[in-house]
PASEBA-1860 file (N, C-alpha, C; in nm, 3 decimals):
! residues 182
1> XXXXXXXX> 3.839/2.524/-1.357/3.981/2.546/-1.371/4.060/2.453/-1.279 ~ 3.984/2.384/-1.189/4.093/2.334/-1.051/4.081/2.153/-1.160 ~ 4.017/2.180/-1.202/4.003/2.060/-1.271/4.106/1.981/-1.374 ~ 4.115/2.137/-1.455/4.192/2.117/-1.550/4.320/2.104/-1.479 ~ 4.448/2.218/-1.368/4.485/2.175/-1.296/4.502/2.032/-1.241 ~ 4.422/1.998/-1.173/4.453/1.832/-1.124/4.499/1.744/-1.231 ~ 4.420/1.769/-1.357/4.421/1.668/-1.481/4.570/1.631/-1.527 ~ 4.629/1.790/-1.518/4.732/1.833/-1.570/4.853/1.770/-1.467
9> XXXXXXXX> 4.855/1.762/-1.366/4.969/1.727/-1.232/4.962/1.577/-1.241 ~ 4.809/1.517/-1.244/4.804/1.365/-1.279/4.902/1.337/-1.400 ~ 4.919/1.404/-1.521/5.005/1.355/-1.648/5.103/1.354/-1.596 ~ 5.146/1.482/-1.509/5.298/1.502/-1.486/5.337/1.348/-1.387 ~ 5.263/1.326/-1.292/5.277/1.212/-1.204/5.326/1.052/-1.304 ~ 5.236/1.054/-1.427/5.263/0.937/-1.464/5.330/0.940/-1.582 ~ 5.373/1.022/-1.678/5.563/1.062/-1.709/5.645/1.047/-1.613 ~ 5.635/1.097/-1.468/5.721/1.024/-1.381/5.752/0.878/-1.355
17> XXXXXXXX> 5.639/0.843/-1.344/5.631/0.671/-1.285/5.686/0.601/-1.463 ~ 5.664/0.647/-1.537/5.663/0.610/-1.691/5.829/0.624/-1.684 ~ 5.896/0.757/-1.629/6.031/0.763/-1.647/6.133/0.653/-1.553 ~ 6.032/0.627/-1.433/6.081/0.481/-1.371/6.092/0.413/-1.463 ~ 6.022/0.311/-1.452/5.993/0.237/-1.455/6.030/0.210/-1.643 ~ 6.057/0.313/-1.721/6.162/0.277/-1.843/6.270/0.278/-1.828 ~ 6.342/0.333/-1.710/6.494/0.320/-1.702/6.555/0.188/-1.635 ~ 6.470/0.182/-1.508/6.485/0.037/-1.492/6.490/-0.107/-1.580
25> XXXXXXXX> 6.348/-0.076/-1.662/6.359/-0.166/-1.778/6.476/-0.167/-1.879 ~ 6.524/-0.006/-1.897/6.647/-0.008/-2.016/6.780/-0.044/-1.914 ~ 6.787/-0.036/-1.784/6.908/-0.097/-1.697/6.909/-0.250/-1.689 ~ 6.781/-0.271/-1.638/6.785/-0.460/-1.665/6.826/-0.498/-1.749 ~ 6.818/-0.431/-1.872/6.805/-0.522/-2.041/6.984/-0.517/-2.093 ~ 6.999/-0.376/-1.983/7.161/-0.328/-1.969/7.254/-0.435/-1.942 ~ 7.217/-0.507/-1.827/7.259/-0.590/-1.724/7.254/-0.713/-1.799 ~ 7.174/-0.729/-1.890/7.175/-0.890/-1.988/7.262/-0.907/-2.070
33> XXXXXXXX> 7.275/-0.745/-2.179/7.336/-0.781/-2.274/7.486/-0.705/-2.225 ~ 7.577/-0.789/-2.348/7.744/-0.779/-2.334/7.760/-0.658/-2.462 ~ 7.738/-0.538/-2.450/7.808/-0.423/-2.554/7.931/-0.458/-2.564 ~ 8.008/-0.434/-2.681/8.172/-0.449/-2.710/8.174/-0.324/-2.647 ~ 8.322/-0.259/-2.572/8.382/-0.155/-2.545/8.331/-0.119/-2.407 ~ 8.241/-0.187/-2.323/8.212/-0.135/-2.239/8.247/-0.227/-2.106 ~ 8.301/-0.314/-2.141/8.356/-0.420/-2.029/8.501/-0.366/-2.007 ~ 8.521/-0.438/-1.883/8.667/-0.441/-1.809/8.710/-0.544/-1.773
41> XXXXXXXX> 8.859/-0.582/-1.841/8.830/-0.726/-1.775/8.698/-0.860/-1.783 ~ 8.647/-0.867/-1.863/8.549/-0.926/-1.861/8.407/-0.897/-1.737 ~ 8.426/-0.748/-1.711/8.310/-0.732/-1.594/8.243/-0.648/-1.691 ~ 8.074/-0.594/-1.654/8.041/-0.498/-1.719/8.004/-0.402/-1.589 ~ 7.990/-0.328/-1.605/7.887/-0.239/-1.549/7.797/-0.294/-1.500 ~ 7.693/-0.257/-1.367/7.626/-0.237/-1.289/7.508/-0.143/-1.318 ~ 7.449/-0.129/-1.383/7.349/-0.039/-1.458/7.245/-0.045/-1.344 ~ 7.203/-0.137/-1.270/7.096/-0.101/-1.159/7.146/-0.032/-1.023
49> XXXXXXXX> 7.297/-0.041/-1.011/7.331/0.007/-0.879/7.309/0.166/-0.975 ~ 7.403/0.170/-1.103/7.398/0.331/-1.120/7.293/0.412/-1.115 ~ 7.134/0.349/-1.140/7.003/0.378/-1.104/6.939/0.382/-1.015 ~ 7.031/0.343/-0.901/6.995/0.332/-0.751/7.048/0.438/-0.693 ~ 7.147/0.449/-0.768/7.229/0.611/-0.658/7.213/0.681/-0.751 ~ 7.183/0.728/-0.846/7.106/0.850/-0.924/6.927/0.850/-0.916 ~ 6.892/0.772/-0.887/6.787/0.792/-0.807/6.772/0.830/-0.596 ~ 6.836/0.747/-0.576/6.851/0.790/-0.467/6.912/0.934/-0.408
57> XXXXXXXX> 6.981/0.987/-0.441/7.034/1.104/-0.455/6.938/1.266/-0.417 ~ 6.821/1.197/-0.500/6.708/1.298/-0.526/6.568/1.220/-0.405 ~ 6.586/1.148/-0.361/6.506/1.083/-0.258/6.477/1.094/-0.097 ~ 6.411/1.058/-0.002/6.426/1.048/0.117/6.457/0.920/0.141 ~ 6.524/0.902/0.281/6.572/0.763/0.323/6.477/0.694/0.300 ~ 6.361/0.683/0.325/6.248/0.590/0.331/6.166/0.538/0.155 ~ 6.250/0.652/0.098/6.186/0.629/-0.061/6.300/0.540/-0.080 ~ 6.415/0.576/-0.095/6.535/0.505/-0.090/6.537/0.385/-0.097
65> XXXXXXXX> 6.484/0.342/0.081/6.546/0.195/0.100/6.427/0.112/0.007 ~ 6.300/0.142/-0.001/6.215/0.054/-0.083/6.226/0.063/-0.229 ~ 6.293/0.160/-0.303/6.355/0.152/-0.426/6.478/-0.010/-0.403 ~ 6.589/0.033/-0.311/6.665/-0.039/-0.300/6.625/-0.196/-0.310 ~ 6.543/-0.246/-0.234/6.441/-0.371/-0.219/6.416/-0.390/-0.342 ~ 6.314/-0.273/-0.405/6.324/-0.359/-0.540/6.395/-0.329/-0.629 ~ 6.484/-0.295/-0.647/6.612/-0.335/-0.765/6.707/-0.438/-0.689 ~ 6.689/-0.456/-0.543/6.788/-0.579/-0.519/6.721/-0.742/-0.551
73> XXXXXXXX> 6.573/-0.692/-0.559/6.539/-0.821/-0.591/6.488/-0.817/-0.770 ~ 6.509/-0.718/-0.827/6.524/-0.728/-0.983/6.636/-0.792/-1.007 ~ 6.729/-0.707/-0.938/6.900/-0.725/-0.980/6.877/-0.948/-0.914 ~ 6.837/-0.973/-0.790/6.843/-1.114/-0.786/6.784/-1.221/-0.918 ~ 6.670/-1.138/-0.981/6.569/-1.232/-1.095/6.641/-1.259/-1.151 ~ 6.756/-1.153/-1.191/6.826/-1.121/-1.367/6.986/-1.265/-1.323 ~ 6.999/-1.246/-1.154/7.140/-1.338/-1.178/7.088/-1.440/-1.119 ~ 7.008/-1.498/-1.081/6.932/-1.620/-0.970/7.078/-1.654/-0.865
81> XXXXXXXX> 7.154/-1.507/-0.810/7.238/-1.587/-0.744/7.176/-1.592/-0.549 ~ 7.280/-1.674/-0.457/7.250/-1.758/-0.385/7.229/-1.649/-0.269 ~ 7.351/-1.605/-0.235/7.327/-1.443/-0.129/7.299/-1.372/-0.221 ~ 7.139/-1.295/-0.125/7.057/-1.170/-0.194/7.152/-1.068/-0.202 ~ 7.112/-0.962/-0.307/7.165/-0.855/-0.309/7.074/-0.717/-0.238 ~ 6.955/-0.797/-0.217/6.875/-0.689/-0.152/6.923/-0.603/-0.023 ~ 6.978/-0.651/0.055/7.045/-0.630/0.204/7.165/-0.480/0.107 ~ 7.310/-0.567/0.023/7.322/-0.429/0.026/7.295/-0.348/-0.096
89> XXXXXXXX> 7.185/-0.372/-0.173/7.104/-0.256/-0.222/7.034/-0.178/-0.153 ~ 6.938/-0.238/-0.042/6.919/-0.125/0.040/6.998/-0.010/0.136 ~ 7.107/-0.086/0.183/7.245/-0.017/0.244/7.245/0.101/0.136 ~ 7.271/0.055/0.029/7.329/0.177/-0.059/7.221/0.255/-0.067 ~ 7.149/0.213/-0.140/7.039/0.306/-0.156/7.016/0.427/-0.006 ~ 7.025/0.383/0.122/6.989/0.463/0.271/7.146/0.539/0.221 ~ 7.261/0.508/0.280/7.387/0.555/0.280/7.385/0.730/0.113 ~ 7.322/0.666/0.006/7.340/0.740/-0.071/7.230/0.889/-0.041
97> XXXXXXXX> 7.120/0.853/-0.022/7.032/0.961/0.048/7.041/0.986/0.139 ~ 7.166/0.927/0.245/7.213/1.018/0.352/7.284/1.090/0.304 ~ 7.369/1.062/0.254/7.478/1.195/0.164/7.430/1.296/0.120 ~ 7.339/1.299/0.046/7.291/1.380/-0.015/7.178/1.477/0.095 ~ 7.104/1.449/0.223/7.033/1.523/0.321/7.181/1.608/0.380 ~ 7.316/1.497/0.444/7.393/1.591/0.505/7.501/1.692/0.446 ~ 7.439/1.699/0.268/7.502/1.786/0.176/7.615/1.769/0.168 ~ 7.709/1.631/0.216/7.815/1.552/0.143/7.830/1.566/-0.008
105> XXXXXXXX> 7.748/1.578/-0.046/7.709/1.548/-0.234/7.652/1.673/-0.306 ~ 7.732/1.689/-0.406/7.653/1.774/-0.487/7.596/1.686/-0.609 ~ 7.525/1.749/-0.724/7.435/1.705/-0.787/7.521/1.667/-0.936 ~ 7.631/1.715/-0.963/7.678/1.708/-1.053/7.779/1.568/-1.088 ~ 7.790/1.521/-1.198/7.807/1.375/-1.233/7.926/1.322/-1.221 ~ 8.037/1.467/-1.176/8.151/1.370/-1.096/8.138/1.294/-0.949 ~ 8.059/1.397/-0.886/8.010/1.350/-0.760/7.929/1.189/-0.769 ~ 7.855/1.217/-0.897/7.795/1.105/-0.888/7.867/0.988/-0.913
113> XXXXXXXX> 8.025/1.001/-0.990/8.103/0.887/-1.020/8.134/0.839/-0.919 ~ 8.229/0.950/-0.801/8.261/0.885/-0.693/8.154/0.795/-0.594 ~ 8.062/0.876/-0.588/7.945/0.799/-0.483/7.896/0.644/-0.541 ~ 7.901/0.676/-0.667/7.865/0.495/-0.727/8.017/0.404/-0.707 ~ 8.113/0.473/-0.692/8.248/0.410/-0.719/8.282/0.365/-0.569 ~ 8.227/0.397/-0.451/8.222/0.423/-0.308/8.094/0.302/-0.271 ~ 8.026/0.338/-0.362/7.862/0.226/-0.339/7.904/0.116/-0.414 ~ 7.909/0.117/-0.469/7.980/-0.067/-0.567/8.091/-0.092/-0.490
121> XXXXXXXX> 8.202/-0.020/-0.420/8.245/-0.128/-0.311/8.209/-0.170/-0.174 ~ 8.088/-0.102/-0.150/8.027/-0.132/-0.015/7.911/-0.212/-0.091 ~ 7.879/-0.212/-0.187/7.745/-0.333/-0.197/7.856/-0.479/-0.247 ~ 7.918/-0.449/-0.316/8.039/-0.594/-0.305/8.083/-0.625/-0.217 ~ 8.133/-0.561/-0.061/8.173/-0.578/0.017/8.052/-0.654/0.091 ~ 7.928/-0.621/0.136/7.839/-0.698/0.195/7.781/-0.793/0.152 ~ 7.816/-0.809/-0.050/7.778/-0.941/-0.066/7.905/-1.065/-0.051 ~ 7.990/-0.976/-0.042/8.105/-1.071/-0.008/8.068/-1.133/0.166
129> XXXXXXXX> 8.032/-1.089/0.256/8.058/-1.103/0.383/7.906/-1.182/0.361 ~ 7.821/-1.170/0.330/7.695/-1.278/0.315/7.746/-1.422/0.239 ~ 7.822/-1.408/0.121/7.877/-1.488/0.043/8.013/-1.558/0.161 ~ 8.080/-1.550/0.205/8.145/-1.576/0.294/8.050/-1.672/0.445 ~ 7.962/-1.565/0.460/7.918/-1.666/0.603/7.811/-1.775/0.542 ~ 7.778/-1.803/0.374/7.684/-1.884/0.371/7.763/-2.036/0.306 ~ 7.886/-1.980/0.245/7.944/-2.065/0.180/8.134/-2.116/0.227 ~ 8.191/-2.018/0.255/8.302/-2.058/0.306/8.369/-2.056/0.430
137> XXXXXXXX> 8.279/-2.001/0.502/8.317/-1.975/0.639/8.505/-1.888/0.659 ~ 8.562/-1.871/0.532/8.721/-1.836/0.586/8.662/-1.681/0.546 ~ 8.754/-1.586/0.635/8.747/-1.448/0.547/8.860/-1.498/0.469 ~ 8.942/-1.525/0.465/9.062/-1.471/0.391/9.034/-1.525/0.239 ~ 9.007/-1.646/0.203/8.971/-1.682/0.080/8.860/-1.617/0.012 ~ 8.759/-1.582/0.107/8.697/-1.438/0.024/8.741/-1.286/-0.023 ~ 8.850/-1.253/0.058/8.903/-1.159/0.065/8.993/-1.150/-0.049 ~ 9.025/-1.299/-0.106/9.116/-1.298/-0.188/9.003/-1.322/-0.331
145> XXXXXXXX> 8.935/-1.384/-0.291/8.836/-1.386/-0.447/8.795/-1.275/-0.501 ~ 8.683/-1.210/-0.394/8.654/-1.045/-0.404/8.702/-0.897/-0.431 ~ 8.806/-0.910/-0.356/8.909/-0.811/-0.373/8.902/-0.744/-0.514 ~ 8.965/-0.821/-0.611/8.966/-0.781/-0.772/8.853/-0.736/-0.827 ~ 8.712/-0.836/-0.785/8.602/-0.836/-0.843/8.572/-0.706/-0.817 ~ 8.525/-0.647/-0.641/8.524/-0.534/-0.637/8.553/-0.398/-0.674 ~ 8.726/-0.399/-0.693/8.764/-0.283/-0.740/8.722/-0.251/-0.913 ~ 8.718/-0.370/-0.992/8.720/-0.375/-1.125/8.547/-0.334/-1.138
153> XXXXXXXX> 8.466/-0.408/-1.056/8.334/-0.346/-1.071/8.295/-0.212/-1.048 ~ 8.336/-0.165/-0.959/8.342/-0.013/-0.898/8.396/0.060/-0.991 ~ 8.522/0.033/-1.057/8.563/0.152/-1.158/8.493/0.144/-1.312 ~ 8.490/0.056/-1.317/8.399/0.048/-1.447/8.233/0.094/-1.471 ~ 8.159/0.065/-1.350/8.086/0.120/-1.270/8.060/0.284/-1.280 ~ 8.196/0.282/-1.182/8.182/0.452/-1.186/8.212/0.547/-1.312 ~ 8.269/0.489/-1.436/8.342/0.531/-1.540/8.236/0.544/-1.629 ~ 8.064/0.457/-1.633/7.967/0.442/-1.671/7.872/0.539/-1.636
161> XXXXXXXX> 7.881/0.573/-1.527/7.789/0.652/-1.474/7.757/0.785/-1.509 ~ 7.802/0.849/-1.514/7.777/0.990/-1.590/7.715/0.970/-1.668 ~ 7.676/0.829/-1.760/7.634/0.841/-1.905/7.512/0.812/-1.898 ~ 7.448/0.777/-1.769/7.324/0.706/-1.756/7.270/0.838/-1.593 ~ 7.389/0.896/-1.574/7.309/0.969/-1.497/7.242/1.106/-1.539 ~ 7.336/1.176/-1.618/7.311/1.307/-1.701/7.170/1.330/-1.770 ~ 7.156/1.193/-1.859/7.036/1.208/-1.923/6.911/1.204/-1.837 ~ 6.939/1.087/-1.721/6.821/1.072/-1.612/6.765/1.176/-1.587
169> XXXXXXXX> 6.881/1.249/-1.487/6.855/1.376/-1.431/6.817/1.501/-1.503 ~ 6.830/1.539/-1.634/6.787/1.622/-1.722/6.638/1.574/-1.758 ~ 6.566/1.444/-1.805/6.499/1.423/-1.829/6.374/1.425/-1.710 ~ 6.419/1.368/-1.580/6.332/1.378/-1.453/6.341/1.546/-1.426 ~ 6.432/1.639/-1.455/6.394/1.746/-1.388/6.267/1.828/-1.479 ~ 6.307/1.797/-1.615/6.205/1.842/-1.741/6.057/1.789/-1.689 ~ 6.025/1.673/-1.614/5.901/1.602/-1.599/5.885/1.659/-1.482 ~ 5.957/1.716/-1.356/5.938/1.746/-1.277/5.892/1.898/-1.220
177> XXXXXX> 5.975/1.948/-1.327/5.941/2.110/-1.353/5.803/2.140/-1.378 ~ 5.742/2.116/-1.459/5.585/2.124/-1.468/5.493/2.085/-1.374 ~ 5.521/2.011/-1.283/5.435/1.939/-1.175/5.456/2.063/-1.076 ~ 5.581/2.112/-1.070/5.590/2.187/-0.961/5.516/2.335/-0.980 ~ 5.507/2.371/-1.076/5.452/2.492/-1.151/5.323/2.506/-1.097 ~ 5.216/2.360/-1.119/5.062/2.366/-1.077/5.063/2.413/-0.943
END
């Protein structure tokens, strides 16, 4: 019987890793293509940050920041740009599973708008200040480039999120529920 047990917690383990590791793939593929109706301004959505703080959410700091690492260096493959985004993907990723340990956050998907809408301007903000000390040395001409980019990414961002977090979280708790049972 302990057998069957183990057999059974192993499936549940790799429906988990399976539920990674397809959302990421359906966020990357997010991040390529241009849907009509879902841009702003010519920005789209952020589909790996929204998978970073709906994952993170449910995480410890330390699961967190190495999630963060690698979607900042997915999120780098997909744009080959010059300042990493890893630095503040990991920021976010720690900052968002602090929220959620000092019960700042509840679980429900307005919370989750604001916290992505709060995290897309602190991960724009630190790629701005990397983007700044590698390339222009002025703040102010970054301040003036970024500015827009930021806010327009963040709300569009956050206006997205519910739609990619709801299903996550329903679907990981369904995979998760049974593991916990054994």
């Amino acid at each position: 019987m302990r057998y069957q047990s183990q057999k059974t917690l192993d499936i549940w383990k790799i429906f988990n890793i399976l539920l990674v590791v397809v959302s990421v793939a359906v966020c990357s593929i997010l991040m390529l293509v241009n849907i009509p109706g879902v841009e702003l301004l010519e920005t789209n959505p952020n589909w790996l940050l929204i998978w970073l703080v709906s994952w993170s959410v449910q995480r410890t700091v330390g699961q967190s920041a190495i999630s963060g690492l690698a979607i900042g260096w997915i999120y780098d493959g997909i744009t080959i740009s010059a300042p990493s985004h890893v630095l503040s993907f990991v920021v976010v990723a720690v900052v968002t599973s602090s929220l959620q340990k000092q019960k700042y956050l509840g679980e429900d998907f307005i919370s989750i708008a604001l916290v992505v809408f709060f995290m897309s301007i602190l991960s724009e903000a630190i790629y701005a200040v990397q983007y700044t000390i590698q390339y222009f040395g002025s703040v102010t001409i970054a301040i003036a480039q970024y500015q827009q980019i930021a806010i327009i990414s963040a709300i569009i961002t956050s206006i997205w999120s519910p739609a990619f977090y709801y299903p996550f979280k329903l679907i990981s708790n369904k995979i998760e529920s049974p593991a916990r049972r054994m």
